[in-house]
C-alpha positions as CSV (number, residue, x, y, z in Angstrom):
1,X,172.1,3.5,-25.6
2,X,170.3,4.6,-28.6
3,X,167.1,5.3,-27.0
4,X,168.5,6.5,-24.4
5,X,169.9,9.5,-26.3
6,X,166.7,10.4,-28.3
7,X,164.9,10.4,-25.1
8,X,167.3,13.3,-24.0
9,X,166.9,14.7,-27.2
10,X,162.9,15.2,-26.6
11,X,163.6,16.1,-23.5
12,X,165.7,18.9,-24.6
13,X,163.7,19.8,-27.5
14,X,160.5,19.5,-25.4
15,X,161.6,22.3,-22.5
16,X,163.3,24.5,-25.9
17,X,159.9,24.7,-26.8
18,X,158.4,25.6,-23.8
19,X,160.8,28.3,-23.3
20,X,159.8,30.0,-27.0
21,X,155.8,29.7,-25.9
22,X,156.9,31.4,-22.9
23,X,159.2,34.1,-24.5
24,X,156.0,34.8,-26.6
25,X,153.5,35.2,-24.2
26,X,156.0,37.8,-22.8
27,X,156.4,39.3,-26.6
28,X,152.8,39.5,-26.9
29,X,151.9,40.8,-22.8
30,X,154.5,43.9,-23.7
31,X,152.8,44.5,-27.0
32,X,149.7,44.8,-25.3
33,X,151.2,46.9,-23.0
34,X,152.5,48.9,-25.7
35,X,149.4,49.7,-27.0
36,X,148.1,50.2,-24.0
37,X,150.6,53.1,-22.6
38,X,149.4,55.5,-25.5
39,X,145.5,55.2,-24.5
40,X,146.5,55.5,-20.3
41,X,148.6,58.2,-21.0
42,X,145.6,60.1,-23.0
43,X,143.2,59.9,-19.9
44,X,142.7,63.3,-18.9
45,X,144.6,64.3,-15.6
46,X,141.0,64.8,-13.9
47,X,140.0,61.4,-14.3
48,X,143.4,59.6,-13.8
49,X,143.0,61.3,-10.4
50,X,140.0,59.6,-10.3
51,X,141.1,56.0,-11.0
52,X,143.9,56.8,-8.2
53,X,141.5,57.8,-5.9
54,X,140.4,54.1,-6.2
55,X,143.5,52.1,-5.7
56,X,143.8,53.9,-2.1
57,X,144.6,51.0,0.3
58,X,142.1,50.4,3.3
59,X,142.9,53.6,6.2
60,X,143.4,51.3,9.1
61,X,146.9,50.5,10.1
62,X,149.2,50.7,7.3
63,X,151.6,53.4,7.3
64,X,153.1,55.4,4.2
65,X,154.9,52.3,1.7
66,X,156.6,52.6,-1.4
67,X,154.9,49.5,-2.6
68,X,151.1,51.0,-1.7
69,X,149.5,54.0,-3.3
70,X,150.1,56.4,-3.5
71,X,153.6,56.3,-3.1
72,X,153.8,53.4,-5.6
73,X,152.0,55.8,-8.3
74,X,155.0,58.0,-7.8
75,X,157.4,55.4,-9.3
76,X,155.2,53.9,-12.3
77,X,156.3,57.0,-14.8
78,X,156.7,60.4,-14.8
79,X,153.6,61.5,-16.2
80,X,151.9,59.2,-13.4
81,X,153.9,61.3,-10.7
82,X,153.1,64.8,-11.7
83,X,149.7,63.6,-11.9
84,X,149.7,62.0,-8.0
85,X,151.4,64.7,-6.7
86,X,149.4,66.9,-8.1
87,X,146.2,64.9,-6.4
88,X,145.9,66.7,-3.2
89,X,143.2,64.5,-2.1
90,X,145.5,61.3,-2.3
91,X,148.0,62.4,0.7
92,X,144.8,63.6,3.0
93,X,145.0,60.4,5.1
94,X,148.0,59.3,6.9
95,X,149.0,56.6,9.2
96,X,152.0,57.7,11.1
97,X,153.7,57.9,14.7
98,X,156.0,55.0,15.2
99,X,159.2,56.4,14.2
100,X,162.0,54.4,14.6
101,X,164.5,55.7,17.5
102,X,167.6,55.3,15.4
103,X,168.5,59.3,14.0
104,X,169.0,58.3,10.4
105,X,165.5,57.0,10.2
106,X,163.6,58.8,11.7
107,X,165.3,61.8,9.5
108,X,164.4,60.0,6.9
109,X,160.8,59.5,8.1
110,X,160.2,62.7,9.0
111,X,160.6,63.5,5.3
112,X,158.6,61.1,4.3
113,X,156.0,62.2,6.4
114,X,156.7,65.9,5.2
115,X,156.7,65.4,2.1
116,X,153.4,63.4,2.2
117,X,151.4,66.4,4.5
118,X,152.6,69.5,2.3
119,X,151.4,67.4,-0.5
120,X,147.6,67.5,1.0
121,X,147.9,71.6,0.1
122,X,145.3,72.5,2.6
123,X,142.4,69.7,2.3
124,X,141.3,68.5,5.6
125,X,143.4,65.7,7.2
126,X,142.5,62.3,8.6
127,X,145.4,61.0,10.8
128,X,145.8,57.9,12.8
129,X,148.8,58.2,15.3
130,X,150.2,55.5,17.5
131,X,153.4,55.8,20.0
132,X,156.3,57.5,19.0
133,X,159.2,57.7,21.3
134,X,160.2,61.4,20.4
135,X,157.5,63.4,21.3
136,X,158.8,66.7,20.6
137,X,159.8,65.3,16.9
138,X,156.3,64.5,16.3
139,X,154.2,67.8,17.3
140,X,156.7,69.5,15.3
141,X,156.1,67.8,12.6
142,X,152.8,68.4,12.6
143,X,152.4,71.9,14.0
144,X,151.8,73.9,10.4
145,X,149.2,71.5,9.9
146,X,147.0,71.9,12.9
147,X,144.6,74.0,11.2
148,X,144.1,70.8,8.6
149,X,143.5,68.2,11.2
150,X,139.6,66.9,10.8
151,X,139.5,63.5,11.9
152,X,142.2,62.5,14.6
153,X,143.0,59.1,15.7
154,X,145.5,58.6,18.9
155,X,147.3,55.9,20.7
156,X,147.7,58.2,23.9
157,X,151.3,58.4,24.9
158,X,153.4,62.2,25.8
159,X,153.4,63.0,22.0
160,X,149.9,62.5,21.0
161,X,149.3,64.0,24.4
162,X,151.0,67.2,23.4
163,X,148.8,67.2,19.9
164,X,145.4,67.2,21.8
165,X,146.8,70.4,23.7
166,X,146.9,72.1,20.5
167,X,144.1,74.4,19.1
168,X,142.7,72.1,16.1
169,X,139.8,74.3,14.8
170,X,138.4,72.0,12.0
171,X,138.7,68.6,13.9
172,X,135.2,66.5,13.6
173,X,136.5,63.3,14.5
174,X,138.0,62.2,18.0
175,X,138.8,58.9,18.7
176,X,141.5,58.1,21.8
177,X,142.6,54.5,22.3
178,X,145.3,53.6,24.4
179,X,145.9,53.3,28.6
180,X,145.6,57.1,30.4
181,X,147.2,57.2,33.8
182,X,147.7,59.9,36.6
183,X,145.5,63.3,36.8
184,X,147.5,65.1,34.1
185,X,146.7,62.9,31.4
186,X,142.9,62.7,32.3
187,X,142.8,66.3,32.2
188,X,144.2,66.7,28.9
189,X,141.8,64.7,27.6
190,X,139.1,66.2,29.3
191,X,140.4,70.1,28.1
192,X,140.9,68.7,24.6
193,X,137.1,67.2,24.4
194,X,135.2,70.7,26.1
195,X,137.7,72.7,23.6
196,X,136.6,71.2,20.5
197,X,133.3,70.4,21.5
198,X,131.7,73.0,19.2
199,X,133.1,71.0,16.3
200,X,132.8,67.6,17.3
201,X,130.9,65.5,15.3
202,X,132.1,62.1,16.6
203,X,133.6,61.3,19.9
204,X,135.2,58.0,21.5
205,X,137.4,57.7,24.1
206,X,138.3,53.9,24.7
207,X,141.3,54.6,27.1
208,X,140.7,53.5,30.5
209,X,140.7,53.9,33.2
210,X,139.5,57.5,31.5
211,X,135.7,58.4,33.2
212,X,134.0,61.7,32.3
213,X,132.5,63.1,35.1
214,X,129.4,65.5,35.3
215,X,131.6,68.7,36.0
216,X,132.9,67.9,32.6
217,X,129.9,69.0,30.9
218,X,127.8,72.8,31.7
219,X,124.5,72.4,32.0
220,X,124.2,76.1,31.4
221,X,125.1,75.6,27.7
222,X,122.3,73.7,26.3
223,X,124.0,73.5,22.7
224,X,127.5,73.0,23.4
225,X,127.8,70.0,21.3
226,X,125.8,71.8,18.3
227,X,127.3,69.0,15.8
228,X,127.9,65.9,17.5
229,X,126.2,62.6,16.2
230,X,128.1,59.8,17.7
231,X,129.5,59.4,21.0
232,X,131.3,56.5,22.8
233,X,132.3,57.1,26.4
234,X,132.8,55.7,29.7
235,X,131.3,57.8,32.4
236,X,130.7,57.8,36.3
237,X,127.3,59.2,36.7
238,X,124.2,58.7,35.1
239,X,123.3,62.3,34.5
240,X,126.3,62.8,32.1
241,X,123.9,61.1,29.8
242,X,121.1,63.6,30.4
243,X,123.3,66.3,30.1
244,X,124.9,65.5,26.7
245,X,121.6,64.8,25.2
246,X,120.1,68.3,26.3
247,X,123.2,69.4,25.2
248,X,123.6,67.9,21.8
249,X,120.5,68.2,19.7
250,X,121.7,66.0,16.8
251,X,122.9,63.1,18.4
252,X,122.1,60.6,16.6
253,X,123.9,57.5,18.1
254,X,125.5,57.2,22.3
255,X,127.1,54.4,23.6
256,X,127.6,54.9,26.8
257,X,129.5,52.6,29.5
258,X,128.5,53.3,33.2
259,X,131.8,52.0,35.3
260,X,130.3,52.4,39.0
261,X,127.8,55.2,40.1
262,X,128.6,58.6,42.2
263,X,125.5,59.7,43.6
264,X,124.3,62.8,41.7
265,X,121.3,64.7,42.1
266,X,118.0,63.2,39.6
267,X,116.5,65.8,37.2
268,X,113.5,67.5,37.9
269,X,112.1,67.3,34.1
270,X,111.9,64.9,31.6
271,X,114.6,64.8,28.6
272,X,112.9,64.8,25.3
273,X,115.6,63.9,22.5
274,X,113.9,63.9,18.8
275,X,117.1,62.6,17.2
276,X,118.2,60.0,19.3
277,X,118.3,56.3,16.8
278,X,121.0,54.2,18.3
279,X,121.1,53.9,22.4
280,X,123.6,51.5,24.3
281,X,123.6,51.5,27.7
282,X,126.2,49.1,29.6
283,X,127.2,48.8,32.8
284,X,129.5,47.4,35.2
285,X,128.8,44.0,37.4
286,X,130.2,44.7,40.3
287,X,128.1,48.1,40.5
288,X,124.6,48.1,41.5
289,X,121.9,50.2,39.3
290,X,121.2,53.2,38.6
291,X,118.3,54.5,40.2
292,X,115.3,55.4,37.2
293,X,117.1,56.5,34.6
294,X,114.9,55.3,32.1
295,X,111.9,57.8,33.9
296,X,113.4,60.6,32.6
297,X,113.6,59.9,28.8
298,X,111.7,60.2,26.2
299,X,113.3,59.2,22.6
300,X,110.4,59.2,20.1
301,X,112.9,58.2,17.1
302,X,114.8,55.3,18.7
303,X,115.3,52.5,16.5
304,X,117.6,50.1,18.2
305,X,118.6,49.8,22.3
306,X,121.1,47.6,23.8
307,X,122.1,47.3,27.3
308,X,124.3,44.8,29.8
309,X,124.8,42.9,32.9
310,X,120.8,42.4,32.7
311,X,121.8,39.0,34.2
312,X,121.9,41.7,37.4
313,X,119.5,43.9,36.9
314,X,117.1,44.5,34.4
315,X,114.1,47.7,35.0
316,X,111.7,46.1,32.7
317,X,108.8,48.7,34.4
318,X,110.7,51.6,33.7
319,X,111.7,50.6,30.3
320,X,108.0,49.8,29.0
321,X,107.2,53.0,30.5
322,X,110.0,54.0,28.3
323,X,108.5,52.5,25.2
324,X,104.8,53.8,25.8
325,X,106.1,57.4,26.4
326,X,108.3,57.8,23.1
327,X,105.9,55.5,21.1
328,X,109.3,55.0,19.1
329,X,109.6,52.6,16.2
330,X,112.1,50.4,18.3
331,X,113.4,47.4,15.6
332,X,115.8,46.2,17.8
333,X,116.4,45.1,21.5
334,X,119.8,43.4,22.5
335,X,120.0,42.0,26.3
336,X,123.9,41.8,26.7
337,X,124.7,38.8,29.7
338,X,121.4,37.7,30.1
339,X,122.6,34.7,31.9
340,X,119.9,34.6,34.6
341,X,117.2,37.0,32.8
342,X,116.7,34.9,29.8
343,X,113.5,33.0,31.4
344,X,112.0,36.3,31.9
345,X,112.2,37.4,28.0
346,X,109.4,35.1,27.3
347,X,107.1,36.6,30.0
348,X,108.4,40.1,28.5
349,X,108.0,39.6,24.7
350,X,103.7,40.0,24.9
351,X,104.1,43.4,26.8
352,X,107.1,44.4,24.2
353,X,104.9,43.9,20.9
354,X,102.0,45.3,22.3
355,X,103.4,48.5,22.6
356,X,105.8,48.2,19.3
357,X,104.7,46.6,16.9
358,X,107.8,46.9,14.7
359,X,110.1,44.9,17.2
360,X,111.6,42.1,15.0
361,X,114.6,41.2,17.5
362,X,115.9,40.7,21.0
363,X,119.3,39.1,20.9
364,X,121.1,37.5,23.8
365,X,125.0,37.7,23.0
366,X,126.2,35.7,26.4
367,X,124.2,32.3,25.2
368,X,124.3,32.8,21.4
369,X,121.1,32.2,20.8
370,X,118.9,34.0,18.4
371,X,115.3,34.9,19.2
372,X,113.2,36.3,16.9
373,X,109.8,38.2,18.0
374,X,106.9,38.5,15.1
375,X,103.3,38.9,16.0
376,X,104.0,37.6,18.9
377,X,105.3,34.1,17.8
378,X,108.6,32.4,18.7
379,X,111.2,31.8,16.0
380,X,114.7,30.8,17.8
């Protein structure tokens, strides 16, 4: 009974002291903090805007959160706050759209979102916009702010829809994800893209079945796309290619996806693009090829080419012709699905070398296997 009693008594004593270690740890973490506060709260306002700058979450999908910056550097202290809101450049992006259906909240997030766009005092916007069931709530919302918008991000649906029929004079960035059905909604897109074409600097338009067709573009207006540098598309006919690189001399990287083929007359002269780097050309399987699209280019700067379905089709003529016409420092060679061509890479990679030396890889994604071209010798 005895021992029994003293071993309760450790026991007690034992967690007592565990408790008192852990009261002063806490004692000595808020003394730290203590000192601390005083030397934070000295920074100058110029570079405390600069450590909040860094604490900005990643802009892919996370709308506005009083538990992320920089909401959360609102509530720290006051001297914090005046100092965020007083950051314009900490409210310039924004993840919004999904506002909830129920009146009170989407008041309330309609606010939020207010509050968090006047707080951007003019810098250029970045926004990302998915669904949101009240259209009419959402380009209102967003209407004084047109002139802000530079990099624009939509799920389309009616309210992002009735965004891209707005005039949006600094916009650069145009990406538009989501399923496009019916004539209307093609059309929008297609008004939206010419309209800001002058200030385009990126393009991509993942929503199918959206095609851009070669009416879409004037051939009459050689420097329409002045600014563009990237471009992602699905398109009809071949010659929309040709046409958007004599129409936009600082392209730097296309990625183009050819759905089926609508006959369109071949250019008379060769398309010489100096800027040109990054070319992918992919196609669909159930369409045959186009017919020598490869003889009328010339792209003396390209650095990497992709293509697929060469499992189909594969103009290896026209594309050494291509190689020996540009005399481009090609580093890398990707043949998408070559299911059926892979034999034929071996006969291929002698001709390829000869004619660039700086070819280090041809990859073929549809087996997963690796092979490596130097000085004409096999790595795989």
């Amino acid at each position: 009974m005895h021992t029994d009693q003293t071993q309760s008594v450790g026991v007690v004593i034992a967690d007592g002291q565990r408790f008192v270690n852990k009261r002063d740890k806490i004692i000595h973490s808020v003394n730290l903090h203590e000192r601390l506060a005083p030397a934070v709260s000295c920074l100058p306002a110029e570079l405390l805007s600069e450590i909040f700058m860094l604490t900005l979450p990643p802009f892919d999908s996370l709308p506005p959160s009083k538990l992320r910056s920089p909401m959360l550097l609102t509530r720290i202290c006051r001297s914090w706050r005046e100092v965020a809101v007083g950051t314009p450049s900490l409210w310039c992006r924004l993840f919004g759209g999904s506002m909830n259906s129920y009146c009170w909240r989407m008041r309330r997030e309609a606010f939020c979102y207010r509050t968090w766009l006047k707080r951007s005092r003019g810098l250029p916007l970045s926004l990302t916009l998915t669904r949101c069931p009240q259209a009419g709530s959402l380009t209102h919302l967003l209407q004084p702010y047109t002139n802000q918008i530079s990099s624009l991000r939509i799920t389309y649906c009616a309210a992002t829809r009735d965004l891209l029929l707005n005039d949006l004079p600094a916009l650069q960035v145009l990406i538009i994800e989501g399923q496009v059905n019916g004539e209307f909604g093609k059309s929008v897109i297609v008004r939206s893209i010419m309209d800001h074409s002058f200030t385009l600097r990126s393009l991509k338009v993942s929503a199918p079945p959206f095609l851009l067709y070669l009416a879409a573009f004037d051939p009459s207006k050689i420097s329409r796309w002045p600014h563009l540098t990237h471009v992602e598309i699905s398109v009809c006919q071949q010659d929309v290619l040709l046409k958007l690189l004599q129409q936009a001399p600082n392209l730097f990287s296309a990625k183009i996806l050819i759905e089926h083929t609508v006959p369109s007359p071949l250019p008379t002269e060769l398309c010489t693009h100096t800027k040109l780097q990054i070319l992918h050309i992919h196609r669909s399987r159930s369409f045959p090829p186009p017919p020598n699209l490869l003889n009328f280019l010339s792209l003396p700067n390209l650095r990497e080419f992709m293509t697929g379905s060469v499992w189909m089709w594969w103009p290896h003529e026209e594309f050494k012709a291509l190689l020996a016409r540009s005399q481009c420092p090609l580093e890398f060679l990707s043949f998408g699905d070559a299911m059926t061509a892979i034999s034929k890479l071996y006969e291929w990679q002698a001709e390829y070398i000869a004619l660039i030396p700086s070819l280090e890889v041809v990859v073929n994604p549809a087996s997963g296997r690796r092979v490596r071209y130097c000085r004409g010798i096999y790595f795989s």
